[in-house]
C-alpha positions, 0 to 999 in steps of 0.5 A, spaced: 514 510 520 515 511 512 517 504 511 512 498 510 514 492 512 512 484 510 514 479 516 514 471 516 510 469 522 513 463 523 520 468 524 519 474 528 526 477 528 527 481 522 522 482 516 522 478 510 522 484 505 521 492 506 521 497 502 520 505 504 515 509 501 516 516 504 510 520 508 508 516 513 506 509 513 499 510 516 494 503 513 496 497 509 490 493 505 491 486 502 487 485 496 481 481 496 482 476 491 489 478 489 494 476 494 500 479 492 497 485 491 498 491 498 494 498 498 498 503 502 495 509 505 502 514 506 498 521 510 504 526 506 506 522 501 499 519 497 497 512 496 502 506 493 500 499 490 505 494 492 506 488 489 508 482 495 510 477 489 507 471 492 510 466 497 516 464 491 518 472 491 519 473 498 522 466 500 528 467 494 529 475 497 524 480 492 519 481 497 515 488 496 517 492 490 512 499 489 507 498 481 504 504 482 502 511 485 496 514 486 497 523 489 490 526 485 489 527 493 496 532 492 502 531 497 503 534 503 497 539 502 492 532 504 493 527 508 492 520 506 489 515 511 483 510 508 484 506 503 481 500 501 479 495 495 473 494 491 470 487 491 469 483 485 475 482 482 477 488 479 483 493 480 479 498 483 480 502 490 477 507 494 481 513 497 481 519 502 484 524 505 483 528 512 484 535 511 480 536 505 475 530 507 476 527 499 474 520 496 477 518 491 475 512 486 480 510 481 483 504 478 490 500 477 492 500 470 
């Protein structure tokens, strides 16, 4: 669905934070060395960073709140389905999309 979702598994019945982000969910990527940070493939509706808040903001309810979007794939045009992040540190990830069989490095600002 469009909805990316955090879950405590030690509790299973409901999630502990969603949030919608439109177009489909369709791959979820933590951060390699920043752990609030979640990198979103959403197929018809681009690419989101997402920002977990650490284990303090989802115990105190804030959970997932959106830090940016990258759509230089174009929406509904591409379909947004691999993403990851560079190693080393920096706030930089690799996209792609299927239609067009793009790839796209950018960085978080």
């Amino acid at each position: 669905d469009e909805t990316a979702r955090l879950w405590d598994v030690r509790q299973l019945r409901a999630p502990v934070s969603e949030l919608g982000l439109g177009g489909g969910v369709w791959r979820l990527k933590w951060h390699p060395e920043r752990a609030d940070l979640l990198l979103a493939a959403c197929m018809h509706a681009g690419f989101a960073v997402l920002s977990s808040g650490g284990a303090e903001a989802a115990a105190g309810g804030e959970g997932l709140s959106l830090v940016a979007r990258y759509e230089a794939h174009g929406l509904g045009g591409a379909l947004g389905y691999g993403a990851d992040w560079a190693h080393g540190g920096a706030l930089a990830a690799a996209t792609c999309s299927f239609y067009d069989r793009a790839l796209h490095a950018w960085t978080l600002e």
